[in-house]
N, C-alpha and C positions, 0 to 999 in steps of 0.2 A: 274284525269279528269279535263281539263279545264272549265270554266264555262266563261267565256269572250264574249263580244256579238260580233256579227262581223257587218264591217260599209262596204256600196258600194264604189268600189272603185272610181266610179261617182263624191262623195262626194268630192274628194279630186280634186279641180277643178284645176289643177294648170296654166290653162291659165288666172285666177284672179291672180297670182302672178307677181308683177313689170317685167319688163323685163330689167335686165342691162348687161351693157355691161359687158365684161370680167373682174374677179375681179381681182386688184392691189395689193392685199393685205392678208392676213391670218383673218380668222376669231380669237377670243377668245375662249379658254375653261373653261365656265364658268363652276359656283357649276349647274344652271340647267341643260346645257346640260352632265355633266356627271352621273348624276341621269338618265338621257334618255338614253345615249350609254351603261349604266348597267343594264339597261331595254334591251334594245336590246338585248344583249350580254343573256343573261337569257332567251330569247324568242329563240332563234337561239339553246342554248341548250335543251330548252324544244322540241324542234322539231325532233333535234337528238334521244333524249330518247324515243320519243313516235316513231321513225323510229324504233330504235332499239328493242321497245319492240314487236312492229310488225315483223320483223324478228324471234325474237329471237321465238314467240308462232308457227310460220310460218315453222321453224326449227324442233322445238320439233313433229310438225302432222305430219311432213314428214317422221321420221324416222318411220315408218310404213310400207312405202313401200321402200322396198329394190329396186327398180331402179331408184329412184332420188336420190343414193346416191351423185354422183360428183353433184348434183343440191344444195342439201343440203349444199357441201362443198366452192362453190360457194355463197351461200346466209352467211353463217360463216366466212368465211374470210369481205365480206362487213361489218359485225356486229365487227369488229373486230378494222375494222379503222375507225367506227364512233364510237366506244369506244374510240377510240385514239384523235377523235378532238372533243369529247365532254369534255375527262378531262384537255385539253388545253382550253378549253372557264371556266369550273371552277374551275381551281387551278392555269390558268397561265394570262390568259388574265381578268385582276382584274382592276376595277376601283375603288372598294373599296379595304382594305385589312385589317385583324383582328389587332390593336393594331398600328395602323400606317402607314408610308410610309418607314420606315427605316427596316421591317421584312424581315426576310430571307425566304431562301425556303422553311424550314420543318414550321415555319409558317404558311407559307401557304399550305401547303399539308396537313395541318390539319384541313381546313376549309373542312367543306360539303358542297354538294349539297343545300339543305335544307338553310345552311347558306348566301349562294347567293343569295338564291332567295328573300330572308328576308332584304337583306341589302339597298332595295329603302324603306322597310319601318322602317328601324334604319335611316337612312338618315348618309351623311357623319361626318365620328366621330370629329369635330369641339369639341374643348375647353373641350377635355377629353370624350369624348363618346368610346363606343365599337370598332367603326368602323370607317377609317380613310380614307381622298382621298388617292390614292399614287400618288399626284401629288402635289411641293410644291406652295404653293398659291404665288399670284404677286399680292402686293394693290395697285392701282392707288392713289396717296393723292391726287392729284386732283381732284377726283370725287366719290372717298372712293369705289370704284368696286373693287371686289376681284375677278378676273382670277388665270387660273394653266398653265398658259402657251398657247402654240398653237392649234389650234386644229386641223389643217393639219399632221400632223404624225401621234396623235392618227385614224384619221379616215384611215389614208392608213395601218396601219396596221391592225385594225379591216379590213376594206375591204378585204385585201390580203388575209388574213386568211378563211373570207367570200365563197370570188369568189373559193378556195380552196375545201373546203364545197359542195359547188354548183356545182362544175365540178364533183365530185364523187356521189353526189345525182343526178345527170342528168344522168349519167353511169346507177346506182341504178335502176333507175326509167324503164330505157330502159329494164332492164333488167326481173323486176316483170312485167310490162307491156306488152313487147313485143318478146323478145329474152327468156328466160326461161320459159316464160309461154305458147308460144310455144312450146319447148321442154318438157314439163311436160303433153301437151296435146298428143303430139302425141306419147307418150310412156304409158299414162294413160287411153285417149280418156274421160276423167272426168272433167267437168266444176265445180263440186265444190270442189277441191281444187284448184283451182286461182281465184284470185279477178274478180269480179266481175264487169259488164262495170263502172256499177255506183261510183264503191270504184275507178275505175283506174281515171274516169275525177274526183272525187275530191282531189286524190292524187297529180295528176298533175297540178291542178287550186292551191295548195298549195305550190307548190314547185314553181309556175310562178308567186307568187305574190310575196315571197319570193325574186326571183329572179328581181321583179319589183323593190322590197325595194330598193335592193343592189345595182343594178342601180343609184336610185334616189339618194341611200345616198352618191356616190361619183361627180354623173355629177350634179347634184344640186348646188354644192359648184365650178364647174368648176375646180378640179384639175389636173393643168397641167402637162407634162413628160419631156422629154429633150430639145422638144421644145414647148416654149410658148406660142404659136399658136397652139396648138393640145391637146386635152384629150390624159390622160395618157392612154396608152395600155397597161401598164404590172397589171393593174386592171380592166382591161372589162372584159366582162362577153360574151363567146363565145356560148350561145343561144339566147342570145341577139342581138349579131352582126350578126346573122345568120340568125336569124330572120325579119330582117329589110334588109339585103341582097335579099332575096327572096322576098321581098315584094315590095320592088321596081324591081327586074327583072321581078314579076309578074304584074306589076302597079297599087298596090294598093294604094287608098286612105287615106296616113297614117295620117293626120288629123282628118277621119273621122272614121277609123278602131276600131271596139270592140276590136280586139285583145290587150290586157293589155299591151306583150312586144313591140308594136310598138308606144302605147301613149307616148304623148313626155309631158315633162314639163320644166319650165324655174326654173335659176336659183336661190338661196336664194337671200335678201337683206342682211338679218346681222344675225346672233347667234338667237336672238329672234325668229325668224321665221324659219329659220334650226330647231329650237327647238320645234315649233309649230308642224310641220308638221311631224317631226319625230313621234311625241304623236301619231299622225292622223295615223299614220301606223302603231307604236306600238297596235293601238287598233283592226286594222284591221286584224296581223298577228294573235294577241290571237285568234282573229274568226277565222281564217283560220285553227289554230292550232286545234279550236273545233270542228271541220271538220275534219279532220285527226285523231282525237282521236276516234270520229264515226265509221271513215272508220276501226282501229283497231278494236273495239269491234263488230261490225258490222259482220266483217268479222270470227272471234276468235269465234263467234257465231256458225258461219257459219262451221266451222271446230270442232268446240264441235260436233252439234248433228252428222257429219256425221263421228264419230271414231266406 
């Protein structure tokens, strides 16, 4: 059970953030922000397991009635490949790692879950500790700063991975929401086994905020694609761009719009503030996460008394 508070996303004003021009240059990857992108990385997992345990309880009520069976087998196979990209966020996609940056694989296939999630508060294993960057440091002697290099590759690969994620929970979502939960009605004609309106918009206010992150965490930074003049495509986010499609064919007011995917924000000035604002969302996704963990028990409630 999460226990995290959640923040409006109001808060996060980002029209108080400088406005610059297009950046020249690579950010740093500093020792803070990789403490934050392992935070991440750990928040994105937890989302997965708390998806999948929802499934998985979802799974088990249903084999009761013998004609959702291919429904059944359909929500199985989803649980199947968010099992798949959740043990690549904790066994492959490591900002820390047990015993240094030089370990190999079974090393790390050795670490747990549990151990992940512990490694912001072991903090990077510096000068002999547990737990190591795997990223080798660069001192500036002129200003005694210790970087790990860039931080443009780390964030497109976490992204890619991301956006990844997100295309198959947008599938996912369609599918408990709207596409199977039809199907499940009109073979059953029973409102309590599918979610409920209320579980379905907090599900989805979940999975949109998420999707807001992911957003931010790449156009923030401004990283560009082949050409330098354009955001990258091969890391946007296609309910994003779809979103914002419609909204100006419809002539909305995207300045002025509630809707979360069409709020805009400018970009970072330096690492500090990348840094800053990632926290801001980090705190915000835990809430989101403890909303979704509701919507499970909520629900798993709901499917207890009615066996």
């Amino acid at each position: 059970m999460h226990t995290h508070s959640t923040i409006n996303v109001k808060q996060l004003d980002y029209n108080t953030l400088p406005k610059n021009s297009p950046m020249s240059r690579d950010l740093e990857l500093t020792v803070e922000l990789i403490d934050n992108l392992q935070e991440i990385i750990n928040i994105h997992s937890s989302y997965l397991s708390d998806y999948i345990n929802l499934l998985n309880r979802y799974i088990n009520y249903l084999k009761k009635i013998s004609s959702l069976k291919n429904e059944r087998t359909t929500l199985i196979k989803y649980v199947k490949k968010l099992r798949y990209f959740n043990n690549y966020y904790t066994f492959d996609e490591q900002i820390y790692s047990k015993g240094g940056s030089n370990n190999n694989n079974q090393d790390q296939n050795n670490v747990s879950r549990n151990d992940v999630q512990d490694y912001t508060d072991i903090g990077g294993g510096q000068n002999g500790s547990e737990y190591e960057y795997n990223y080798a440091p660069d001192v500036n002697e002129s200003s005694n700063n210790i970087t790990y290099g860039k931080l443009t590759p780390v964030i497109r690969r976490i992204s890619g991975f991301n956006v990844k994620v997100l295309e198959i929970l947008d599938l996912l979502n369609f599918q408990i929401t709207q596409s199977l939960r039809n199907e499940i009605l009109s073979k059953t004609l029973n409102y309590d086994i599918v979610l409920t309106d209320v579980s379905i918009t907090d599900l989805e206010d979940t999975f949109r905020h998420f999707v807001k992150f992911n957003q931010w965490f790449v156009e923030s930074l401004e990283l560009r694609g082949s050409d330098p003049f354009t955001l990258d495509k091969s890391i946007a986010i296609e309910i994003v761009e779809i979103a914002r499609k419609c909204a100006i064919e419809d002539g909305v007011d995207l300045e002025n719009s509630g809707d979360i995917l069409l709020q805009e924000f400018d970009v970072v000035s330096d690492e500090h503030e990348y840094c800053l604002v990632m926290k801001e969302w980090g705190k915000m996704l835990q809430g989101k996460l403890q909303k979704f963990n509701d919507v499970v028990e909520r629900t798993s409630s709901q499917w207890h008394k009615n066996k």
